[in-house]
PARODREN-445777 format. One record per atom (N, C-alpha, C): residue number from 1; z, x negated, y negated; atom name. Coordinates in pm, whole numbers, plus 50000, padded with zeros to 5 digits. Example, Ala and Ser with C-alpha at 12.3 -4.5 7.8 and 13.67 -1.06 7.14 Angstrom:
BEGIN
NODE	1	50780	48681	50569	N
NODE	1	50780	48770	50450	CA
NODE	1	50780	48680	50330	C
NODE	2	50708	48715	50225	N
NODE	2	50714	48633	50106	CA
NODE	2	50787	48710	49997	C
! end
This chain:
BEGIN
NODE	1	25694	15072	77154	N
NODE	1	25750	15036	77283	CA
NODE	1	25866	15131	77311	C
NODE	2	25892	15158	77463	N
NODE	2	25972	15260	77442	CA
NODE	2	26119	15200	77500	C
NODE	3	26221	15200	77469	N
NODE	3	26348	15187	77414	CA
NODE	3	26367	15059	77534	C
NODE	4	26379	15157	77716	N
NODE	4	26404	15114	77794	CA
NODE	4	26322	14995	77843	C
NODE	5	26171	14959	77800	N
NODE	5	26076	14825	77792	CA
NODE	5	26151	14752	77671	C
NODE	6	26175	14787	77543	N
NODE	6	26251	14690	77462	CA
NODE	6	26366	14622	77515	C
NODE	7	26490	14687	77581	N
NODE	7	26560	14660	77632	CA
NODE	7	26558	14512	77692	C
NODE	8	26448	14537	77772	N
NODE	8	26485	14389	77929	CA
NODE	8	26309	14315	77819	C
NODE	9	26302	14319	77744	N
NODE	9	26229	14230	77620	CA
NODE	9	26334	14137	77555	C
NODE	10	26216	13996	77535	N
NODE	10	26245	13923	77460	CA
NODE	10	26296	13951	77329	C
NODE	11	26256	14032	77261	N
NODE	11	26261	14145	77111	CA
NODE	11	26397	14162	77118	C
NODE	12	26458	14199	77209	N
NODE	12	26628	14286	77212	CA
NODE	12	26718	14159	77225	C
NODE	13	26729	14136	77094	N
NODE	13	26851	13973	77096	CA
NODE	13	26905	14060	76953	C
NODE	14	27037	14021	76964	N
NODE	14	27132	14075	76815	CA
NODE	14	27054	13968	76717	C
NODE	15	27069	14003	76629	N
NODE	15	27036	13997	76494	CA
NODE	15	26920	14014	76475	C
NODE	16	26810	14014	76575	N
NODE	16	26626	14047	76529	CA
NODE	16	26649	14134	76495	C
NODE	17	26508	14142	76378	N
NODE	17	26492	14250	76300	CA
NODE	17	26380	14320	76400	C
NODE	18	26365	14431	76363	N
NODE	18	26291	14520	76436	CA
NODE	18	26277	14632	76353	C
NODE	19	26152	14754	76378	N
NODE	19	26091	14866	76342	CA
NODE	19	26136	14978	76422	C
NODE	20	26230	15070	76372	N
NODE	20	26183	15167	76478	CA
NODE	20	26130	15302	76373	C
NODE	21	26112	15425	76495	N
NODE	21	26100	15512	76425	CA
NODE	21	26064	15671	76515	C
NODE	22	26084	15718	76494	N
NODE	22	26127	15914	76609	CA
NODE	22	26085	16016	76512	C
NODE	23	25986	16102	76553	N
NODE	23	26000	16232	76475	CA
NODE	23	25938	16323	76605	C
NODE	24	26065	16433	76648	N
NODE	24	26041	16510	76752	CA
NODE	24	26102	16604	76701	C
NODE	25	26081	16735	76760	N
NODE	25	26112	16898	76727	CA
NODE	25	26139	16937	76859	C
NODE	26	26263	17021	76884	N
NODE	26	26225	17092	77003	CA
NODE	26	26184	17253	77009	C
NODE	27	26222	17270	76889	N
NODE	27	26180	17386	76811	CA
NODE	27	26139	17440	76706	C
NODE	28	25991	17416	76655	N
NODE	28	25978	17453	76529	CA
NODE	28	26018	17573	76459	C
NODE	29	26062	17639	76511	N
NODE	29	26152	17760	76394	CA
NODE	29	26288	17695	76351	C
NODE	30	26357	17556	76388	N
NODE	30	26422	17470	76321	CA
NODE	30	26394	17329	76303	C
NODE	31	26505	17283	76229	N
NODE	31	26477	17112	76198	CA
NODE	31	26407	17039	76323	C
NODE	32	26376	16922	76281	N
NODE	32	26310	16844	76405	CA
NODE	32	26469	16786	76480	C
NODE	33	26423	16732	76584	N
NODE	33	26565	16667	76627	CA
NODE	33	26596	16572	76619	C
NODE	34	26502	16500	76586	N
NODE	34	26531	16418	76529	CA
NODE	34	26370	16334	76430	C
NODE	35	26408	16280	76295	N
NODE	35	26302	16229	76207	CA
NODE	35	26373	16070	76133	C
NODE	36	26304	15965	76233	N
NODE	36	26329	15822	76135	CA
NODE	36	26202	15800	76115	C
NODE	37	26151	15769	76001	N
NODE	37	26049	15720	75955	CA
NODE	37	26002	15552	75972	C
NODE	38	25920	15524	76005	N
NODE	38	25897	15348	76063	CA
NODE	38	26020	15303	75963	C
NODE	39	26136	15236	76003	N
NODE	39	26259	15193	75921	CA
NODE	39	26271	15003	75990	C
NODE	40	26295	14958	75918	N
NODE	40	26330	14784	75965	CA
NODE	40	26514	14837	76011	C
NODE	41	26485	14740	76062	N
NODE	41	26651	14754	76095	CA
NODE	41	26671	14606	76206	C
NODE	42	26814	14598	76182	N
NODE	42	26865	14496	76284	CA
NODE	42	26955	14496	76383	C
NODE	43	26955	14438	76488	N
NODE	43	26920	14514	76638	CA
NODE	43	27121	14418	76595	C
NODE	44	27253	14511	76636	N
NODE	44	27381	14455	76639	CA
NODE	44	27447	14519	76734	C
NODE	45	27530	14434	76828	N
NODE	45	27634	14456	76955	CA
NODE	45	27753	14586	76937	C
NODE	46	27767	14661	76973	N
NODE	46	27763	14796	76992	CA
NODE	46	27928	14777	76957	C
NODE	47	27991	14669	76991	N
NODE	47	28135	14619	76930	CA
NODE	47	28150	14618	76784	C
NODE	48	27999	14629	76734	N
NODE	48	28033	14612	76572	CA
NODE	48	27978	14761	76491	C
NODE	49	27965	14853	76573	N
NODE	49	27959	15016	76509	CA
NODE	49	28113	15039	76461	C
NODE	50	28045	15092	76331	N
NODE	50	28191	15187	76282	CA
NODE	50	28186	15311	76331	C
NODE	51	28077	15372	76387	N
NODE	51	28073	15495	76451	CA
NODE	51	28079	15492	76612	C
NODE	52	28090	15578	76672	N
NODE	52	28073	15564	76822	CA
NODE	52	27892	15567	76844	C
NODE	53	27861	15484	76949	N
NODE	53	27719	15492	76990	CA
NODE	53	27782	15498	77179	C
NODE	54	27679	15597	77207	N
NODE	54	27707	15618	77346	CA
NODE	54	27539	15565	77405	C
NODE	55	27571	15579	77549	N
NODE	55	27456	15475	77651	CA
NODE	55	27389	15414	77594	C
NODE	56	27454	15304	77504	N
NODE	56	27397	15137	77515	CA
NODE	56	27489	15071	77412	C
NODE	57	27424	14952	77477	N
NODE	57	27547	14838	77413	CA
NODE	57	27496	14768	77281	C
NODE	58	27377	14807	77249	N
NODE	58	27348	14762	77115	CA
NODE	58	27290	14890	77015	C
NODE	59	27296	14889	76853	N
NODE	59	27289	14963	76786	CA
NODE	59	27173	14906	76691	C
NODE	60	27077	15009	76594	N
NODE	60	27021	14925	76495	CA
NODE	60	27129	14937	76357	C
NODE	61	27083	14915	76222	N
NODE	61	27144	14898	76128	CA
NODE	61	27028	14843	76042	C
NODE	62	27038	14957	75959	N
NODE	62	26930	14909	75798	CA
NODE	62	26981	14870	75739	C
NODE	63	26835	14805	75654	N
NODE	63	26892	14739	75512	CA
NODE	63	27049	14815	75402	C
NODE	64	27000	14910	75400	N
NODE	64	27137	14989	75329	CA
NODE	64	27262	14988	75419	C
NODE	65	27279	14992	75557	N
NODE	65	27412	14984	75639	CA
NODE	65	27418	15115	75688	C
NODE	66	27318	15190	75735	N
NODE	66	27333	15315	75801	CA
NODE	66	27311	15252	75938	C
NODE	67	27399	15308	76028	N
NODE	67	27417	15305	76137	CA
NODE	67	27330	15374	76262	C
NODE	68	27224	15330	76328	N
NODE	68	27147	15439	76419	CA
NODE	68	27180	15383	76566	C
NODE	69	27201	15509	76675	N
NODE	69	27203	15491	76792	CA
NODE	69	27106	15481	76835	C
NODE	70	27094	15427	76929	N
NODE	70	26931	15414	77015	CA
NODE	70	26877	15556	77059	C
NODE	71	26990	15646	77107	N
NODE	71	26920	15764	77148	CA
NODE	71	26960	15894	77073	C
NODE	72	26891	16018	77070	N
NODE	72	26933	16135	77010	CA
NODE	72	27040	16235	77086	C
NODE	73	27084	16338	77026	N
NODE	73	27168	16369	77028	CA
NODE	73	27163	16475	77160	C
NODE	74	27071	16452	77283	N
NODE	74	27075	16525	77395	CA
NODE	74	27106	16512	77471	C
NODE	75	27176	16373	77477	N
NODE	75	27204	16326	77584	CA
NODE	75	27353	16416	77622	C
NODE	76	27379	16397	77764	N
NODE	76	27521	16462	77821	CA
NODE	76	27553	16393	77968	C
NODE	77	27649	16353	77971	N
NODE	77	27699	16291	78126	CA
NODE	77	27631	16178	78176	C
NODE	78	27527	16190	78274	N
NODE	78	27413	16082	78321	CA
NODE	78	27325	16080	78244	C
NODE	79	27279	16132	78182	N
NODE	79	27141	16137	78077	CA
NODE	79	27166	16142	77949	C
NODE	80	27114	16031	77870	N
NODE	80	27118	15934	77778	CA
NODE	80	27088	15986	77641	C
NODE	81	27003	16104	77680	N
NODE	81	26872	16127	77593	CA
NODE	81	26770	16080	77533	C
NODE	82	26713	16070	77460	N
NODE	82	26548	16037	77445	CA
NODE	82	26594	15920	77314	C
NODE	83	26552	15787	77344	N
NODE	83	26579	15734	77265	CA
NODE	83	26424	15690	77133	C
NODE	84	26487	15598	77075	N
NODE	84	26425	15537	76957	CA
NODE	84	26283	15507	76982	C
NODE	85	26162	15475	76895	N
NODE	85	26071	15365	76923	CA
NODE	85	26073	15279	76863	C
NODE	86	26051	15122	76963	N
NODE	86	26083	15024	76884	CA
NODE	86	25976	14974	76862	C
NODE	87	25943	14850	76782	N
NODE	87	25756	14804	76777	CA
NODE	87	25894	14626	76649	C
NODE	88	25777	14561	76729	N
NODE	88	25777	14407	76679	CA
NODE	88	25752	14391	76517	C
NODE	89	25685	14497	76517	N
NODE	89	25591	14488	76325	CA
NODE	89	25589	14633	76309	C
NODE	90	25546	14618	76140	N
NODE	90	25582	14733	76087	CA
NODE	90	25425	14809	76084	C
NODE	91	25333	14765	76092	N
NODE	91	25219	14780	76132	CA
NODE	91	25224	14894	76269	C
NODE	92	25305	14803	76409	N
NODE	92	25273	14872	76505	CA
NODE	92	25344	15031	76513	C
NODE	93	25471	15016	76409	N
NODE	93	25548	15131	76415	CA
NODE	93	25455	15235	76320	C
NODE	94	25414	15183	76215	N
NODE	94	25300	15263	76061	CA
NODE	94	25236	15339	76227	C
NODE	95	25161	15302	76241	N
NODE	95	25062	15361	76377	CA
NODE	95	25096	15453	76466	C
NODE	96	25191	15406	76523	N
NODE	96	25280	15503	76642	CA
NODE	96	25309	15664	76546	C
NODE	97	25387	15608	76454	N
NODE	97	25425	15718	76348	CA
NODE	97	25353	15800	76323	C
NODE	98	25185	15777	76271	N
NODE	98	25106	15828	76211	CA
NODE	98	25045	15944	76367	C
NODE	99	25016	15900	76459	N
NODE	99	25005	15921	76570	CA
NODE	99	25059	16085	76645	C
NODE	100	25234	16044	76575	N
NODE	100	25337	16123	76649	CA
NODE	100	25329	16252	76522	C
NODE	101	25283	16222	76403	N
NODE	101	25322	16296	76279	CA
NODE	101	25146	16437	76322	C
NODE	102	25052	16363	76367	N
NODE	102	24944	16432	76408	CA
NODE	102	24936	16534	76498	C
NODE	103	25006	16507	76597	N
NODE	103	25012	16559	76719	CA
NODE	103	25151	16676	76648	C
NODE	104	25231	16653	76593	N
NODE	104	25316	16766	76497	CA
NODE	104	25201	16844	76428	C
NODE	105	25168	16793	76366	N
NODE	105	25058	16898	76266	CA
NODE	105	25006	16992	76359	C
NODE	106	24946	16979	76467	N
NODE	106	24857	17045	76614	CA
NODE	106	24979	17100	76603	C
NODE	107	25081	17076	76709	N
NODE	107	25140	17172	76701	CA
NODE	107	25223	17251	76637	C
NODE	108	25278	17289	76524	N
NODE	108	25321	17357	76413	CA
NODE	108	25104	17442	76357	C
NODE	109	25078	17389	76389	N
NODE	109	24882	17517	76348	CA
NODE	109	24917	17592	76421	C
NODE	110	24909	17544	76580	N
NODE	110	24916	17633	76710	CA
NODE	110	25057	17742	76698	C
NODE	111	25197	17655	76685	N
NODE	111	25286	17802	76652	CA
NODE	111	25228	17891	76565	C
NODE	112	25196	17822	76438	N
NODE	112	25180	17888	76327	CA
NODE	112	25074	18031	76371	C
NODE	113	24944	17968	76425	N
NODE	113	24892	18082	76470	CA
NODE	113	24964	18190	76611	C
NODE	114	25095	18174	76661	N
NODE	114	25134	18241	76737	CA
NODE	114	25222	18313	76635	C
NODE	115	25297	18252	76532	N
NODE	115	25377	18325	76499	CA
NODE	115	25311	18464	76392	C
NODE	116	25194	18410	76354	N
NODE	116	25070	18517	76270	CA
NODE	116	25022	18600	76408	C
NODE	117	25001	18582	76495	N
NODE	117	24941	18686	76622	CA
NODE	117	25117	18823	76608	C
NODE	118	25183	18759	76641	N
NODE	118	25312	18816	76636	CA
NODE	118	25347	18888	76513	C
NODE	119	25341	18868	76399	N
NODE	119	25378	18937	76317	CA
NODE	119	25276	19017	76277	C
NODE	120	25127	18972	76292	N
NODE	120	25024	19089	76322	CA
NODE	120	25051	19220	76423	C
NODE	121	25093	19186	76568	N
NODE	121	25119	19305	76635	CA
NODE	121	25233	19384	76564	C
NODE	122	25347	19317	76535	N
NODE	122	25443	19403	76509	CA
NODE	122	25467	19489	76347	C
NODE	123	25319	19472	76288	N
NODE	123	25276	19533	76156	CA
NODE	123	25204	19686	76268	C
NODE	124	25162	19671	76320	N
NODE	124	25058	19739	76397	CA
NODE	124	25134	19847	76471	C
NODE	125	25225	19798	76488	N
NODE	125	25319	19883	76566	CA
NODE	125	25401	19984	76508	C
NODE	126	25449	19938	76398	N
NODE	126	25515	19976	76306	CA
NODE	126	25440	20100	76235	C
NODE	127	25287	20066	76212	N
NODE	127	25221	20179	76111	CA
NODE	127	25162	20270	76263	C
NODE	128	25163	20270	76384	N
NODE	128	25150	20366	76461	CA
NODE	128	25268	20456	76459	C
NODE	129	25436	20406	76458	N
NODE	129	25531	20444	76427	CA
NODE	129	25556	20553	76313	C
NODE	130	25546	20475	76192	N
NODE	130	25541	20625	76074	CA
NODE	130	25409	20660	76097	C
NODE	131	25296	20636	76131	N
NODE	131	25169	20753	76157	CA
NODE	131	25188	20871	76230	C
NODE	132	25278	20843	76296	N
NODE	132	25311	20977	76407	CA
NODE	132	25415	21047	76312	C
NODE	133	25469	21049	76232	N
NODE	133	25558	21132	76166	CA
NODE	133	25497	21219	76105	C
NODE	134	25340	21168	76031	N
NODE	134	25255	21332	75919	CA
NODE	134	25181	21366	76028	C
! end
């Protein structure tokens, strides 16, 4: 479910437990931008972060006491950035996950074969380069 349907849901009461979980890239030649793995966590009033959480008033919190904001780190001014997925069961999040982790694989093949087209031409280029020297 996506953040802003959880929201005005029955599901979004402090203390339910809940699933979330995010794995997005905006660039595979670096880290993803963010990677939670289907995690339980419990949904707490944004008065009780030890960290700052910006656009929204509630936070999750895992079993261990790590602290997650609802959204990633793109947000600026009016825009929030791309937040969490939430799911009722750990089932529905296992799924979503598996889903989002696939559609990564596709694309990291597809760079992968751009970044092999690319370093193919510029081998090619290179031995036309010293060929012209004998």
């Amino acid at each position: 479910m996506i953040f802003e349907d959880f929201i005005k849901s029955d599901l979004c009461k402090i203390g339910n437990d809940v699933y979330i979980c995010d794995y997005r890239y905006d660039d595979f030649s670096k880290k993803p931008r963010r990677h939670i793995k289907p995690t339980k966590v419990k949904i707490f009033d944004v008065s009780d972060a030890k960290k700052k959480i910006y656009y929204s008033s509630i936070f999750f919190k895992t079993e261990n006491g790590r602290e997650i904001g609802p959204y990633d780190n793109t947000g600026y001014r009016s825009y929030a950035g791309v937040a969490v997925n939430v799911f009722a069961s750990k089932e529905e999040a296992n799924e979503y996950y598996m889903v989002k982790c696939r559609q990564i694989i596709t694309a990291f093949t597809n760079y992968k074969e751009l970044c092999m087209k690319k370093c193919d031409s510029q081998i090619e280029e290179i031995k036309k380069e010293y060929s012209t020297l004998t």
